[in-house]
C-alpha positions as CSV (number, residue, x, y, z in Angstrom):
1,X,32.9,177.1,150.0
2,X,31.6,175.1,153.4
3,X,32.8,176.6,156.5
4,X,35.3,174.3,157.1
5,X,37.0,174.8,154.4
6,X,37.2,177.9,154.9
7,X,38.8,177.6,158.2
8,X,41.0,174.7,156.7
9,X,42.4,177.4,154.2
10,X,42.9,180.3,156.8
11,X,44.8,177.9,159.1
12,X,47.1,176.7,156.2
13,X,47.6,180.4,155.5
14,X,48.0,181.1,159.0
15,X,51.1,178.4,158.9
16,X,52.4,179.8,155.8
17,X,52.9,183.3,157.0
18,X,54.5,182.0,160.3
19,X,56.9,179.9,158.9
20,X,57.8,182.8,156.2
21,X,58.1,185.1,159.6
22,X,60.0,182.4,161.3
23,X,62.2,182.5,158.3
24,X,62.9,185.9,157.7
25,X,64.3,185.7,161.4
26,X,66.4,183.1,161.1
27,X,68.4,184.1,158.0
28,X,68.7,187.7,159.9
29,X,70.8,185.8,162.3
30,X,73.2,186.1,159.5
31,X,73.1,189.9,159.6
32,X,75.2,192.7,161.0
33,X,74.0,193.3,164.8
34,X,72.6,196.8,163.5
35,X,71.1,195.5,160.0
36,X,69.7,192.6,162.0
37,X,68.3,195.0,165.0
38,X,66.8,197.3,162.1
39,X,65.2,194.0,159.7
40,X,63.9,192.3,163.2
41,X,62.2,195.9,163.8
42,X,60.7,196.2,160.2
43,X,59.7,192.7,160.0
44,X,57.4,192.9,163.2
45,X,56.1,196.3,162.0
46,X,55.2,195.3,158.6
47,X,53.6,192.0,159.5
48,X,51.5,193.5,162.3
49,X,50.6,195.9,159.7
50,X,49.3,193.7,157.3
51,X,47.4,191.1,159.8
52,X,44.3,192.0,158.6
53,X,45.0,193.4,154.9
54,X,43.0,191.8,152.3
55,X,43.2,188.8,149.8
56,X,45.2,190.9,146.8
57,X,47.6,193.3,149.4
58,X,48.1,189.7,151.4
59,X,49.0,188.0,148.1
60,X,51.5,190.7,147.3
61,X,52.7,191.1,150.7
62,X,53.7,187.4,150.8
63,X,55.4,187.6,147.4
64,X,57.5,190.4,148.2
65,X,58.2,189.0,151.5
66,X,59.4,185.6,149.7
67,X,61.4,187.2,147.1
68,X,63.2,188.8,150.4
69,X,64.4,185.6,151.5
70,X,65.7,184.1,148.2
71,X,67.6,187.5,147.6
72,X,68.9,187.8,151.5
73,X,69.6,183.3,151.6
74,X,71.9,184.4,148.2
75,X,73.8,187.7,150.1
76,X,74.4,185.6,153.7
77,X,75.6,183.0,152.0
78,X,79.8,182.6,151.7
79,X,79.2,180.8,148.6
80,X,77.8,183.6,146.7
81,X,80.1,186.5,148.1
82,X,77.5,189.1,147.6
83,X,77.4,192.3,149.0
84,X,74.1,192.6,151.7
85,X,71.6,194.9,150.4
86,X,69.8,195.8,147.0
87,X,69.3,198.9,145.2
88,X,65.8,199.9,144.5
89,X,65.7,201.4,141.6
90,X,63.7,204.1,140.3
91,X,60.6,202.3,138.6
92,X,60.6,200.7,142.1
93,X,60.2,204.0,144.2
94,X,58.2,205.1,141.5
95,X,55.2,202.7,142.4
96,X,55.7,203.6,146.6
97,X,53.0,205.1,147.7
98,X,53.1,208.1,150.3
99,X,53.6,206.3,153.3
100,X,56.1,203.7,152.1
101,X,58.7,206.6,151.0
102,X,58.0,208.2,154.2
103,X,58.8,204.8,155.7
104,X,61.9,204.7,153.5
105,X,63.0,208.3,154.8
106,X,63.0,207.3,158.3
107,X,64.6,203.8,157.9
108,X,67.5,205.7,155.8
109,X,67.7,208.5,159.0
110,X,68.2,205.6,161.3
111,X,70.4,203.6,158.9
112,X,72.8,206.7,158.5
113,X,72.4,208.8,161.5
114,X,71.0,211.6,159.3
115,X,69.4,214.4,160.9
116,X,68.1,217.6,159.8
């Protein structure tokens, strides 16, 4: 691949992940002043996390990042009267690896107020 192709690729992948930030944001507009305090912290954490992760995490990354929209677009919307949120499930936490249940732990603390 030439070099400018290159660079045309990384811009248009550059613009994909902003608008995909830039929506995220938006539709957390919709949330709860706590949920959308807690999703705007998460989303800036997680996507200055992955900045420089590589072609297969990015590709994952951006897949579970879009499935997030279409679920949350479904539970702010009146027309679908769903309830905001989603249940894991265990073959879900099952695949987490170390740090993401530890990242799960600490989100559920601040969500509930938990402490030890």
């Amino acid at each position: 691949m030439s070099e400018k192709m290159v660079m045309f690729v990384s811009k248009q992948h550059q613009q994909t992940v902003k608008r995909l930030y830039k929506i995220i944001f938006r539709l957390h507009k919709s949330l709860p002043g706590e949920l959308k305090q807690i999703g705007d912290s998460y989303v800036r954490h997680e996507f200055k996390l992955h900045k420089n992760a590589n072609p297969e995490q990015t590709s994952l990354f951006m897949n579970e990042w879009a499935n997030y929209v279409q679920i949350l677009m479904k539970q702010v919307n009146p027309k679908f009267k769903q309830k905001i949120g989603q249940d894991l499930g265990e073959s879900k936490l099952n695949n987490f690896n170390e740090n993401q249940v530890r990242q799960l732990y600490e989100l559920f603390k601040e969500t509930t107020g938990y402490k030890q």
